[in-house]
PASEBA-1860 file (N, C-alpha, C; in nm, 3 decimals):
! residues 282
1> XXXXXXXX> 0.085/-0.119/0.000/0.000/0.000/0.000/0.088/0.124/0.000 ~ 0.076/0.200/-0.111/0.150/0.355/-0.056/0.116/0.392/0.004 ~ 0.231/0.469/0.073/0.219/0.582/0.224/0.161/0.732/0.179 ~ 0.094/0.702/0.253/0.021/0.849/0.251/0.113/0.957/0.215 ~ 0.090/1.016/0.061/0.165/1.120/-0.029/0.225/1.236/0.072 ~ 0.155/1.266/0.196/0.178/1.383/0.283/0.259/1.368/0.336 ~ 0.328/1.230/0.361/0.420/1.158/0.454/0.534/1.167/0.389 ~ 0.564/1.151/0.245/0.723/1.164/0.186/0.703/1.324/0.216
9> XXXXXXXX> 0.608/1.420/0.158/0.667/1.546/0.195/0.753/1.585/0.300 ~ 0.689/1.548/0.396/0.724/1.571/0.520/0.887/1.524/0.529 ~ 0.885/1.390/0.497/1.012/1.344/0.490/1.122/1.457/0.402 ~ 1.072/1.502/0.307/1.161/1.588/0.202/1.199/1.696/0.278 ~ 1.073/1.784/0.330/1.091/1.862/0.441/1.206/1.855/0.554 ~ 1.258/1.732/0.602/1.300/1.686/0.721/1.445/1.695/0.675 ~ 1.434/1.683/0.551/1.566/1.604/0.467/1.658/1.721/0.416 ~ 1.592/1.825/0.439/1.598/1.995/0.377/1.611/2.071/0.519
17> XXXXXXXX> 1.588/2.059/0.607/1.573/2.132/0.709/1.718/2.037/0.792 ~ 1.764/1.910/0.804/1.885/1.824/0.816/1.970/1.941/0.721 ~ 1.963/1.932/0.610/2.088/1.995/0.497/2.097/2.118/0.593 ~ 2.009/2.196/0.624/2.088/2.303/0.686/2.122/2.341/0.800 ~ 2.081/2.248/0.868/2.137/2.194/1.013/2.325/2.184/1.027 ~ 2.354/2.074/0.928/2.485/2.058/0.883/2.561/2.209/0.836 ~ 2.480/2.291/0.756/2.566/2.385/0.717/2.573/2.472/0.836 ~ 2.543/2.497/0.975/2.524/2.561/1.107/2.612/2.463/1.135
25> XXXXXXXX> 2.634/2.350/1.135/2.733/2.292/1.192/2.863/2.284/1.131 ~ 2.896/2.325/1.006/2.985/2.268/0.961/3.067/2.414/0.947 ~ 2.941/2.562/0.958/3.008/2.650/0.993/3.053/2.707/1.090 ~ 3.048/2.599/1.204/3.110/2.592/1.366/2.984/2.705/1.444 ~ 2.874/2.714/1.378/2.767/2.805/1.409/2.677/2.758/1.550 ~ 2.658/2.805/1.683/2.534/2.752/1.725/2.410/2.797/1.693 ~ 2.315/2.763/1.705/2.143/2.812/1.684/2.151/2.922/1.732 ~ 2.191/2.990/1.813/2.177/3.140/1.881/2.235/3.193/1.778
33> XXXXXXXX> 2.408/3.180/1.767/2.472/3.298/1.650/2.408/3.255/1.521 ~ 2.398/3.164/1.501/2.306/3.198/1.383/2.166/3.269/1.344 ~ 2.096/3.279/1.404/1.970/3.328/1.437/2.016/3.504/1.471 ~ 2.130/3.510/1.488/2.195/3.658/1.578/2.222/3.750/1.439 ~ 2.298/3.594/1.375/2.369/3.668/1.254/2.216/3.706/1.148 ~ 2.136/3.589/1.121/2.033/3.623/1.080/1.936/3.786/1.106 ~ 1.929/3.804/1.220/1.843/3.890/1.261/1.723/3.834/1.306 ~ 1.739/3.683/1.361/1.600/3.662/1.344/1.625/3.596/1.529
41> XXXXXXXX> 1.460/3.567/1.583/1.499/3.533/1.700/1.505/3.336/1.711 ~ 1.585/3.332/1.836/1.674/3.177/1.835/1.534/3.062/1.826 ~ 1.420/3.077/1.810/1.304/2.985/1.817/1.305/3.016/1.705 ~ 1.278/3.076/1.578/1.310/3.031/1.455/1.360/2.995/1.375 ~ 1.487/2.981/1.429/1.633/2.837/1.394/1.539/2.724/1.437 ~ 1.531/2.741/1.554/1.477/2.589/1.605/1.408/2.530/1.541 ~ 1.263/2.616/1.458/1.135/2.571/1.430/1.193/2.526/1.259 ~ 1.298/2.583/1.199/1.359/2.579/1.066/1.456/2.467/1.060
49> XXXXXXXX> 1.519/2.381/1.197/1.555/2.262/1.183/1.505/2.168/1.261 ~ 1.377/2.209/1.268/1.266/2.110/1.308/1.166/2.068/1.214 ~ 1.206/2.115/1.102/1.142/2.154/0.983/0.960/2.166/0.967 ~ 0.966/2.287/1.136/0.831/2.351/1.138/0.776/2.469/1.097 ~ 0.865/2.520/1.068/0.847/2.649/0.969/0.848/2.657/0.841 ~ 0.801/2.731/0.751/0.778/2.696/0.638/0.929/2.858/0.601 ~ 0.958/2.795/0.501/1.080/2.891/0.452/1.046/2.931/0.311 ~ 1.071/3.080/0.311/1.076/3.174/0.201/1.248/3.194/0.152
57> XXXXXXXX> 1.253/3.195/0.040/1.381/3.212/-0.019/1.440/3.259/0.041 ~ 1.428/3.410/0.103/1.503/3.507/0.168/1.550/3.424/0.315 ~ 1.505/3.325/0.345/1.539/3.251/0.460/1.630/3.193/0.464 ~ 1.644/3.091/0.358/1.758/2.985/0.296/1.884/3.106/0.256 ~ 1.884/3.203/0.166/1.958/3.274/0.146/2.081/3.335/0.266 ~ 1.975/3.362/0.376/2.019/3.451/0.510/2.104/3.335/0.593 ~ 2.062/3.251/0.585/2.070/3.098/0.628/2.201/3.057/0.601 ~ 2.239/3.076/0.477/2.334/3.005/0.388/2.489/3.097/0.378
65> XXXXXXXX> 2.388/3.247/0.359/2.499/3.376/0.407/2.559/3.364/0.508 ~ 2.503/3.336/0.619/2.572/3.321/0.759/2.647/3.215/0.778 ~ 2.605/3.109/0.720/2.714/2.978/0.704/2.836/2.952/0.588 ~ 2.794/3.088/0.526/2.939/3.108/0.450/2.937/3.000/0.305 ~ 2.782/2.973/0.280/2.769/2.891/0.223/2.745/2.942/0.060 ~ 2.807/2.896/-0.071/2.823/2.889/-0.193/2.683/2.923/-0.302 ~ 2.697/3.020/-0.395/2.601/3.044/-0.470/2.507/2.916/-0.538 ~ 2.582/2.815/-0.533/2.542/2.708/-0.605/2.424/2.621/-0.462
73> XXXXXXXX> 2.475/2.611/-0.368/2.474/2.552/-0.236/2.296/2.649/-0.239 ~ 2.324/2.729/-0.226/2.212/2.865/-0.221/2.089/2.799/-0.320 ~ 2.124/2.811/-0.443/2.052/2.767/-0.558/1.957/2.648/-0.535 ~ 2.029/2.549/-0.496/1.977/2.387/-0.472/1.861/2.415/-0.395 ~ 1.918/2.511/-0.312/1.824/2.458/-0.161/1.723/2.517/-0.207 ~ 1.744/2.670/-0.301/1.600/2.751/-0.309/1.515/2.628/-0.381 ~ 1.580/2.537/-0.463/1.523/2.532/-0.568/1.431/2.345/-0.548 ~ 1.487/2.306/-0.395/1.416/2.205/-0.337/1.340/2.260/-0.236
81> XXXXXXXX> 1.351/2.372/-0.195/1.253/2.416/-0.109/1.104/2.474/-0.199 ~ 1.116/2.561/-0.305/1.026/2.559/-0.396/0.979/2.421/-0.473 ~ 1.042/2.319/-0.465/0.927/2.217/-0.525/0.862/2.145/-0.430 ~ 0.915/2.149/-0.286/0.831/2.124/-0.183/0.685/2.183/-0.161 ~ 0.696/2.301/-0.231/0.599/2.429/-0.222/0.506/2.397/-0.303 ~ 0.551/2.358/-0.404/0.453/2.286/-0.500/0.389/2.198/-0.502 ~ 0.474/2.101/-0.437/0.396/1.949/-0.405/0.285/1.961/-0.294 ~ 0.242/2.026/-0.285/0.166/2.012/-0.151/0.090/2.153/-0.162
89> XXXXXXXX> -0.005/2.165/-0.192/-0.064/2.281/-0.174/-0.249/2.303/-0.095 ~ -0.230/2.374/-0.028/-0.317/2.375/0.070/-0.477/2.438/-0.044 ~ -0.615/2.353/-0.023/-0.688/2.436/-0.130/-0.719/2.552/-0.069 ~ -0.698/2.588/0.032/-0.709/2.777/0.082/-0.712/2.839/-0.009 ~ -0.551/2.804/-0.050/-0.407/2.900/-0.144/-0.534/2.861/-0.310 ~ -0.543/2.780/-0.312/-0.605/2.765/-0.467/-0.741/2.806/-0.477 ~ -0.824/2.813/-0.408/-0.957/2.849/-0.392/-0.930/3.026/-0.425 ~ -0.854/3.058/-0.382/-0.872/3.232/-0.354/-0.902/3.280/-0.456
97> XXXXXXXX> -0.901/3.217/-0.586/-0.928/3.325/-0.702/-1.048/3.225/-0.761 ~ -1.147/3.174/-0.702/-1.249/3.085/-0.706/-1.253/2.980/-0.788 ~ -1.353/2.939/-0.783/-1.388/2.796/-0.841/-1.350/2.749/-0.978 ~ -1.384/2.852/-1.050/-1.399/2.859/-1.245/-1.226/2.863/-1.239 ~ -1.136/2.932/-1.204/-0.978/2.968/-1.228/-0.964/2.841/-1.187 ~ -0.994/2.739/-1.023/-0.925/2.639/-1.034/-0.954/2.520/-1.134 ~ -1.063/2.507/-1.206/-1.075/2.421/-1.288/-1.007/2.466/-1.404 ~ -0.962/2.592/-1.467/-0.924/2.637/-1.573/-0.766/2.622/-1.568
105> XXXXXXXX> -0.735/2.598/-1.408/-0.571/2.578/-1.382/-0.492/2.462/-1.421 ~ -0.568/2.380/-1.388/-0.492/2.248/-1.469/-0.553/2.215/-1.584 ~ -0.602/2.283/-1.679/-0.638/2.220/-1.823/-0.524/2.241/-1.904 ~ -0.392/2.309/-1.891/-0.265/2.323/-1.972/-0.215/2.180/-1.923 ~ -0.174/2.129/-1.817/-0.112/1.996/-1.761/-0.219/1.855/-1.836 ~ -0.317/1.892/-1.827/-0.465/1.794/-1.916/-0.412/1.789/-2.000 ~ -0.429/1.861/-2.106/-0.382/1.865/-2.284/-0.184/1.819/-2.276 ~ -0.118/1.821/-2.183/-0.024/1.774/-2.256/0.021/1.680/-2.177
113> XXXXXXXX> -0.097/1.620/-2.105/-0.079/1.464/-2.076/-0.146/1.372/-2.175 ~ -0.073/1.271/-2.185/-0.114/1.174/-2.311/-0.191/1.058/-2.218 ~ -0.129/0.931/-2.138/-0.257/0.865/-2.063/-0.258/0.913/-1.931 ~ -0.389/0.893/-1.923/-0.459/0.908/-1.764/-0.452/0.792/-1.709 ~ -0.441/0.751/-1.598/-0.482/0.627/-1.502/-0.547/0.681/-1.414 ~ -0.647/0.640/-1.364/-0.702/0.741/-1.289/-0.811/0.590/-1.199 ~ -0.786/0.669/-1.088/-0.859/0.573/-0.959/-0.908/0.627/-0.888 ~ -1.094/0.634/-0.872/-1.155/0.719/-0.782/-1.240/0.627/-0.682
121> XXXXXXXX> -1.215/0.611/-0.573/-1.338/0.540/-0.468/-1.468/0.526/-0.430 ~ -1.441/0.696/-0.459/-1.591/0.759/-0.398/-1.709/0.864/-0.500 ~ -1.629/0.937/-0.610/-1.715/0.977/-0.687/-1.697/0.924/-0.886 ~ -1.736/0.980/-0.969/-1.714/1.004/-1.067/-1.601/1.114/-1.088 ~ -1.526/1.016/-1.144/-1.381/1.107/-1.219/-1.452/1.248/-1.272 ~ -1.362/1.339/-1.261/-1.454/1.470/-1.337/-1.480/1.438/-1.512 ~ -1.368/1.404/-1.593/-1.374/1.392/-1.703/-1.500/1.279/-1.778 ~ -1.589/1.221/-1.660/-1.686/1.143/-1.717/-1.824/1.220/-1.636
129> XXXXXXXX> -1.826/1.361/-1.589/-1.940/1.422/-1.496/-2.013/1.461/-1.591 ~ -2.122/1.468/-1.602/-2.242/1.532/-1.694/-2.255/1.657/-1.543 ~ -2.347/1.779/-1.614/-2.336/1.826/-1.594/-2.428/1.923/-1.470 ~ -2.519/1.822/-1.409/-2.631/1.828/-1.356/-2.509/1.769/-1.209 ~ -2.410/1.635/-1.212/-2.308/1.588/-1.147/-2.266/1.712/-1.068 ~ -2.170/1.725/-1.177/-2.045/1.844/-1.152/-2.099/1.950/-1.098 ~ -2.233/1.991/-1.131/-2.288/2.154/-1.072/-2.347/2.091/-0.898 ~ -2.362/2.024/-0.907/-2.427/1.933/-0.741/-2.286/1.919/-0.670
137> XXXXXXXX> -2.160/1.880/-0.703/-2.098/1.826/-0.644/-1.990/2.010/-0.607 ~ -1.994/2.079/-0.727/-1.878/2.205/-0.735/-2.025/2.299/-0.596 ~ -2.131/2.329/-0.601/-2.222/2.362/-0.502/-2.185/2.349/-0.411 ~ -2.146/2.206/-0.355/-2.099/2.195/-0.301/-2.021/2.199/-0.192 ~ -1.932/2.201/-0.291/-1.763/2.204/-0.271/-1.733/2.361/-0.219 ~ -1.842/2.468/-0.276/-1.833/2.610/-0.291/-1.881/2.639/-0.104 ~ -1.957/2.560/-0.085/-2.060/2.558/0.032/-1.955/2.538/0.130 ~ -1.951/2.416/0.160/-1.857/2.382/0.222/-1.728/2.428/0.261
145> XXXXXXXX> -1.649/2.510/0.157/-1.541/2.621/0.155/-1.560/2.744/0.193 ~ -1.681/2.789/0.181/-1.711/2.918/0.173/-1.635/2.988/0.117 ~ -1.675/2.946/-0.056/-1.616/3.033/-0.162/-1.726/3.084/-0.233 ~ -1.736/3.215/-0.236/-1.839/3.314/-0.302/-1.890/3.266/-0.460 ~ -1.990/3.239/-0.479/-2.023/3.201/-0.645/-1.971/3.150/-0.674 ~ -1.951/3.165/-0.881/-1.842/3.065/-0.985/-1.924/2.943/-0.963 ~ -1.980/2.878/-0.869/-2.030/2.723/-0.888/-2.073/2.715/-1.061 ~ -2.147/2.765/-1.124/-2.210/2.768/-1.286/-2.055/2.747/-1.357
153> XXXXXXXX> -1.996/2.880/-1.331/-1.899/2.891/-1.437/-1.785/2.758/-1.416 ~ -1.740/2.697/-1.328/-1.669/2.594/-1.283/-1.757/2.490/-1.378 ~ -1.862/2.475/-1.314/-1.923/2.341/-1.414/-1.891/2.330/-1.556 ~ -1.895/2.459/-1.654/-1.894/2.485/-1.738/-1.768/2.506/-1.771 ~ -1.650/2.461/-1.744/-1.513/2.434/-1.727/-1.456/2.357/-1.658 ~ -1.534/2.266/-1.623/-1.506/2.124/-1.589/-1.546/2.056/-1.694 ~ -1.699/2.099/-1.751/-1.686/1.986/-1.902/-1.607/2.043/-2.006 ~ -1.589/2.158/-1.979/-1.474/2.200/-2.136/-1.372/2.117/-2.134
161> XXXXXXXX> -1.319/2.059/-2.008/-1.206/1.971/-2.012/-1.224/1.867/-2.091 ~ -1.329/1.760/-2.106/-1.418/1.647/-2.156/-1.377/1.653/-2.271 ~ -1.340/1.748/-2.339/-1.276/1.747/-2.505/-1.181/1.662/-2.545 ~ -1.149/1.627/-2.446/-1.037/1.554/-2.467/-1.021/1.432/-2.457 ~ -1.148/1.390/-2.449/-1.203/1.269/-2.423/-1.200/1.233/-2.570 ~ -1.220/1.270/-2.670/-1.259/1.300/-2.822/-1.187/1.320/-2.872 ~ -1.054/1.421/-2.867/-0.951/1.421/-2.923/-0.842/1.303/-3.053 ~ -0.881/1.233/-2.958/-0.764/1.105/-2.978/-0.628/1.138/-2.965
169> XXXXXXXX> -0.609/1.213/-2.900/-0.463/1.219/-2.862/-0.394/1.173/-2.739 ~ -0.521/1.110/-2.670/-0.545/1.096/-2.531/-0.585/0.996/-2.489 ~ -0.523/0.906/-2.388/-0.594/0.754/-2.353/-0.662/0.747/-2.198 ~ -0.727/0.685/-2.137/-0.761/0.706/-2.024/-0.808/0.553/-1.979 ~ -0.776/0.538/-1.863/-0.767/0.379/-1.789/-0.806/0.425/-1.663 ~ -0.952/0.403/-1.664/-1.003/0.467/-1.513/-1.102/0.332/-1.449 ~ -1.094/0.306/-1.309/-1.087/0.217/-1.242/-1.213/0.315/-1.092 ~ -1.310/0.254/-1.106/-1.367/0.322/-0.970/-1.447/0.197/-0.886
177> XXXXXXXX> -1.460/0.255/-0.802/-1.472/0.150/-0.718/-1.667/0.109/-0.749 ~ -1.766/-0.011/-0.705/-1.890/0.004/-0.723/-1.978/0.068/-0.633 ~ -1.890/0.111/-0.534/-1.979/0.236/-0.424/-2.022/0.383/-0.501 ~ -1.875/0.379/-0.615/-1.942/0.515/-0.663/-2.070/0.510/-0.719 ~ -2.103/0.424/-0.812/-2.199/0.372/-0.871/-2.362/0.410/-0.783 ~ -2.343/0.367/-0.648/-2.467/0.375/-0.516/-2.434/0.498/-0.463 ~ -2.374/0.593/-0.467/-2.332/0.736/-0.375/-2.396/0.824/-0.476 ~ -2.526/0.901/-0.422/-2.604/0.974/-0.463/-2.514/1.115/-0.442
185> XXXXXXXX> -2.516/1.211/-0.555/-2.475/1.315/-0.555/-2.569/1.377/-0.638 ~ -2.634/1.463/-0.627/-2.747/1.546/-0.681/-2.915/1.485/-0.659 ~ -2.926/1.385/-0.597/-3.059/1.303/-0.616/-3.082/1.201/-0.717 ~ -3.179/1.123/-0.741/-3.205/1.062/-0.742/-3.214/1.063/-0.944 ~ -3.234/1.217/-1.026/-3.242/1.204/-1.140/-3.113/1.247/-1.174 ~ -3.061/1.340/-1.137/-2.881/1.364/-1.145/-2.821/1.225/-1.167 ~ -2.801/1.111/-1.082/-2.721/1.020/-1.069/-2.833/0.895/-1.227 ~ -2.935/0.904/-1.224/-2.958/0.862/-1.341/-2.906/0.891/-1.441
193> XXXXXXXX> -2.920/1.024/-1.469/-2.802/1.113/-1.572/-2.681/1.038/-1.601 ~ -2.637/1.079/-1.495/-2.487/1.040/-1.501/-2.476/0.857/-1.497 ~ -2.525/0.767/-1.459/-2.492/0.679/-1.478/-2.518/0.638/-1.649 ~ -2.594/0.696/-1.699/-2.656/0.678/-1.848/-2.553/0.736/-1.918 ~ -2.482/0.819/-1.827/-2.376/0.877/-1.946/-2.232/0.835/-1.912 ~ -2.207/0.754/-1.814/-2.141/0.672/-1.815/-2.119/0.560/-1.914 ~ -2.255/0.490/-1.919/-2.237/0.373/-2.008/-2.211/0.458/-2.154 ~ -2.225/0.572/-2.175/-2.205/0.634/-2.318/-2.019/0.612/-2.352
201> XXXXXXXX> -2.015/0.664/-2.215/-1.833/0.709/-2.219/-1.766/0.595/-2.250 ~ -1.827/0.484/-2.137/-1.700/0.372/-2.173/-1.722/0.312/-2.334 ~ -1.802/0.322/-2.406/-1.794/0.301/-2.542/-1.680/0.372/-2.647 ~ -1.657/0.463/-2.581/-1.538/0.568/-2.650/-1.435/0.482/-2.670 ~ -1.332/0.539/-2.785/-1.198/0.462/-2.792/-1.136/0.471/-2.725 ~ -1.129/0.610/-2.692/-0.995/0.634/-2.616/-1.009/0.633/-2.470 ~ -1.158/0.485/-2.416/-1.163/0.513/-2.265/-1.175/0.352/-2.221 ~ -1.118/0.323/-2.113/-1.110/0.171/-2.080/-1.176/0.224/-1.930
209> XXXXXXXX> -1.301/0.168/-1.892/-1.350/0.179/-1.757/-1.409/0.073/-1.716 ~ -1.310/0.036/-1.589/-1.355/-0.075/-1.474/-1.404/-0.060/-1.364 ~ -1.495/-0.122/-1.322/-1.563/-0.113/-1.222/-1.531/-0.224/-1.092 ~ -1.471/-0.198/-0.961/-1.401/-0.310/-0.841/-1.574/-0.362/-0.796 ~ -1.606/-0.468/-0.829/-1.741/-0.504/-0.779/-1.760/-0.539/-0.607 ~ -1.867/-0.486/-0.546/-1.847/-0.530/-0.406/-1.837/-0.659/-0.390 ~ -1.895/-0.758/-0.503/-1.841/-0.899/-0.432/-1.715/-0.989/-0.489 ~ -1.638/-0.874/-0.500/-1.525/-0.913/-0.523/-1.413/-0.947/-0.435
217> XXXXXXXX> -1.351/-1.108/-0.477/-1.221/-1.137/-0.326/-1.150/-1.010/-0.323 ~ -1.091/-0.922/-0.263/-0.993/-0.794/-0.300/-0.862/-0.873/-0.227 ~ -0.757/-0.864/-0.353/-0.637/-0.851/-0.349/-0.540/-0.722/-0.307 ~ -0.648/-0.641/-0.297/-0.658/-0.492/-0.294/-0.728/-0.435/-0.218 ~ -0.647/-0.359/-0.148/-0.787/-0.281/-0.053/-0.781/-0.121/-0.098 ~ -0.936/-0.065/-0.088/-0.954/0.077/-0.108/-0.864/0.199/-0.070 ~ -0.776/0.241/-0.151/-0.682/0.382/-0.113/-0.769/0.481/-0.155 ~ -0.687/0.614/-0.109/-0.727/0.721/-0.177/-0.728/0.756/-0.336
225> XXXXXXXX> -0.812/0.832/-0.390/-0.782/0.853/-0.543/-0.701/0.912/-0.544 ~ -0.664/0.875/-0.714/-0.532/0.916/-0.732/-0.509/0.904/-0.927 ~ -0.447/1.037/-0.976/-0.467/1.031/-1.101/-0.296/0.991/-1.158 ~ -0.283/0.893/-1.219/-0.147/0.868/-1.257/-0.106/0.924/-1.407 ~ -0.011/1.062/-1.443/-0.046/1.155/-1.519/0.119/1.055/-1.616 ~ 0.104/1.039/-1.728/0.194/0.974/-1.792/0.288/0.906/-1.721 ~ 0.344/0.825/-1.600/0.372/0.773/-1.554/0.528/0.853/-1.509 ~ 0.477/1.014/-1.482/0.570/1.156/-1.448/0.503/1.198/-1.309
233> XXXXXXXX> 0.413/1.175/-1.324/0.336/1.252/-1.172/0.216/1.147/-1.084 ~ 0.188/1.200/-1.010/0.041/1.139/-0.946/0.023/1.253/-0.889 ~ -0.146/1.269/-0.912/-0.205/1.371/-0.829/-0.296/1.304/-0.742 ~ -0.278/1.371/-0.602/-0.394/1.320/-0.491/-0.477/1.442/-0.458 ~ -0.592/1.413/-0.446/-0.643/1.537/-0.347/-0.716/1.512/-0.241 ~ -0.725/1.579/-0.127/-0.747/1.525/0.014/-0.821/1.595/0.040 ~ -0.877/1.610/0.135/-0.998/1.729/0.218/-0.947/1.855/0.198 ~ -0.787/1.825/0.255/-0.733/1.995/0.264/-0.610/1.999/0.197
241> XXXXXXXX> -0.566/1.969/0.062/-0.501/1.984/-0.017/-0.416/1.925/-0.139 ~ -0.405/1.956/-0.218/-0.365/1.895/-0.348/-0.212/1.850/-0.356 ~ -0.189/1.737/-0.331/-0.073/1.701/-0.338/-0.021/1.598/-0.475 ~ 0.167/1.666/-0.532/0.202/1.609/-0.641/0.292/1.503/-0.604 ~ 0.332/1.355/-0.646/0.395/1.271/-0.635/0.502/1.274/-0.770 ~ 0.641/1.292/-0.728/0.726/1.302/-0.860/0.818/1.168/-0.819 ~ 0.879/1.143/-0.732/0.943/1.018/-0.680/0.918/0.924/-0.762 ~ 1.083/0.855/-0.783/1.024/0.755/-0.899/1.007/0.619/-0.782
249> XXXXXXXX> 1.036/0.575/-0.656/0.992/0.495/-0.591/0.836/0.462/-0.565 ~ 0.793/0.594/-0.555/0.624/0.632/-0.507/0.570/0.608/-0.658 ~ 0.595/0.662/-0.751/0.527/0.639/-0.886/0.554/0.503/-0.928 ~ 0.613/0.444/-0.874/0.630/0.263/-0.885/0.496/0.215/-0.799 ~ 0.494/0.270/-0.668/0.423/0.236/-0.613/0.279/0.243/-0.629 ~ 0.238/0.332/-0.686/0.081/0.399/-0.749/0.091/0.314/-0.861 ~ 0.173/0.289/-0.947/0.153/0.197/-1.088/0.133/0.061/-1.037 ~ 0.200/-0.007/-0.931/0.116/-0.150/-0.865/0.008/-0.143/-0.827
257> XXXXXXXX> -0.039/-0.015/-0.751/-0.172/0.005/-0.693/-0.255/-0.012/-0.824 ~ -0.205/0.091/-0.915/-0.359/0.096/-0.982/-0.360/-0.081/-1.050 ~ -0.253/-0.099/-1.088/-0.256/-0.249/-1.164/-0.343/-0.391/-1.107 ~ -0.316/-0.366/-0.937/-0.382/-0.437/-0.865/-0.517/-0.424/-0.852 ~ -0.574/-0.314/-0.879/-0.713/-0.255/-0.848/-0.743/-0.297/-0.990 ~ -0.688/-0.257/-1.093/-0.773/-0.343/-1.212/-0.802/-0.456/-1.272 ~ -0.699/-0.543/-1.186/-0.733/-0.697/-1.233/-0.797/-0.730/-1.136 ~ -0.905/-0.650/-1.054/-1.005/-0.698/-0.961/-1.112/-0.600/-1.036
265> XXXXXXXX> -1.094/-0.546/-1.161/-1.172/-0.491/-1.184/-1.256/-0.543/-1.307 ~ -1.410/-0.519/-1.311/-1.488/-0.548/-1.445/-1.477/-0.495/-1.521 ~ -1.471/-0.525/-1.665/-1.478/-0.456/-1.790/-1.618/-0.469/-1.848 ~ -1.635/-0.385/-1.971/-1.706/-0.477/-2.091/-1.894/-0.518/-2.041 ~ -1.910/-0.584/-2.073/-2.069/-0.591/-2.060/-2.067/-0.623/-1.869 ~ -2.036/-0.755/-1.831/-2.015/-0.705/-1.668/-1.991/-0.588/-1.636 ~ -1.946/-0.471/-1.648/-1.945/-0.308/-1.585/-2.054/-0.254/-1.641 ~ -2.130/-0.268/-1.746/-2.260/-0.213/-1.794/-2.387/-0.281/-1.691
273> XXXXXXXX> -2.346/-0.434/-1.672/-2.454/-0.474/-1.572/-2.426/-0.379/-1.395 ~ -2.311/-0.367/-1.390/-2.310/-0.280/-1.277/-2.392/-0.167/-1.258 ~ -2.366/-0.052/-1.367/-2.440/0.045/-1.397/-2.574/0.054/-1.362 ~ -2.637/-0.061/-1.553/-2.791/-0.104/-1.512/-2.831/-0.126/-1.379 ~ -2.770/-0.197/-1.296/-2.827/-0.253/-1.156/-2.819/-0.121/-1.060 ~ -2.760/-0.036/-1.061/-2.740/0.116/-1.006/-2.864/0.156/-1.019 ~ -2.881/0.206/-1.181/-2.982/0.221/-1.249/-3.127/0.226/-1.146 ~ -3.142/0.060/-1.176/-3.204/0.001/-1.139/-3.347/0.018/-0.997
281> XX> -3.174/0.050/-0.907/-3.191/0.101/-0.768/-3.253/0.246/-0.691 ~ -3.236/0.313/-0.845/-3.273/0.438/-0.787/-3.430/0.452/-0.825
END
């Protein structure tokens, strides 16, 4: 099972905040004169090789100045401390310019990813949401955040993404679990919708969709979703933030996951009887 994506950060964090521990040590520095030489007070050394503070360039710089440490030395660190920054982003920070911008934010990374793998537990992948879905679920999402409006305009740029479904430039291998199938999101004619336009999608060429049936032995047990972006990234997203997986250990690890989850998974007319029986239920 992979470790929870938040957990290597942290580790990277630890591993970055160590590097400059050593350079305080190696410049015969204690936490006080350094913090002295800094200008800053001796609990924010501490909290910076405890790696509880979050560091701005100008930190590492001041940091590195005082330890007498090398333009190049300088460079690295800015430049692993900024992809830390990246990997992990809180949706606070992404919400602020609302709903419609964050769906419009990753459609450049969309178009110049070629396959998707994509593994969702609990809802419909966005790229298969009709649009009655997506406006129930972004409502939401808006509610819950307390982010002002955009719910309409988000919907309406969540299916612009869907183009790409059509394209053919684009493959997609999506795997959800059969709870999504029973998890009502909009009522009772919404999820009709969308299951009807489900069975539309997986007919597409460029879409392979399996369904993990509940009475299935699992070789596999339920993780978090997780989108495996040309076999360069994984994206997770959590309650409270969007995290990127670049590690080629961890992206080994998400490529067994999803592999395992699909040979427990249905294809083909069995995943249409799933559907129907959804269907069925409501």
């Amino acid at each position: 099972m992979p470790t929870h994506p938040s957990s290597s950060i942290q580790q990277a964090r630890e591993a970055l905040a160590a590097r400059l521990r050593e350079l305080r040590l190696d410049a015969g520095l204690s936490a006080r004169e350094l913090a002295a030489a800094c200008g800053w007070h001796e609990s924010k050394c501490s909290r910076i090789q405890s790696a509880r503070q979050a560091l701005a360039d100008a930190d590492i710089r001041a940091w590195c100045g005082a330890c007498g440490a090398g333009e190049r030395t300088v460079s690295e660190l800015i430049a692993a401390n900024r992809q830390l920054d990246s990997a992990y982003v809180e949706w606070h920070r992404m919400q602020r310019g609302g709903l419609k911008r964050l769906q419009e934010a990753v459609l450049p990374l969309w178009e110049n990813t070629r396959t998707f793998r994509i593994y969702e537990p609990g809802v419909v992948p966005g790229f298969f949401q009709t649009s009655g879905y997506a406006g129930a679920l972004l409502d939401r999402i808006a509610e819950f955040f307390s982010i002002p409006g955009g719910a309409d305009e988000a919907t309406t740029a969540r299916l612009e993404r869907q183009r790409l479904l059509y394209s053919g430039a684009h493959r997609f291998a999506v795997v959800i679990e059969e709870s999504v199938l029973r998890t009502r999101i909009g009522g009772a004619d919404v999820m009709a919708g969308q299951l009807g336009h489900l069975l539309d999608v997986m007919a597409l060429p460029s879409v392979s969709l399996g369904i993990v049936p509940f009475s299935v032995d699992r070789s596999m047990w339920p993780t978090e979703g997780f989108w495996i972006l040309d076999d360069e990234q994984v994206v997770i997203e959590t309650v409270s933030a969007k995290i990127t997986v670049e590690q080629a250990g961890e992206l080994d690890l998400y490529g067994r996951t999803f592999a395992e989850l699909s040979a427990m998974a249905v294809t083909g007319a069995p995943a249409r009887q799933l559907i129907t029986a959804a269907i069925s239920m409501l």
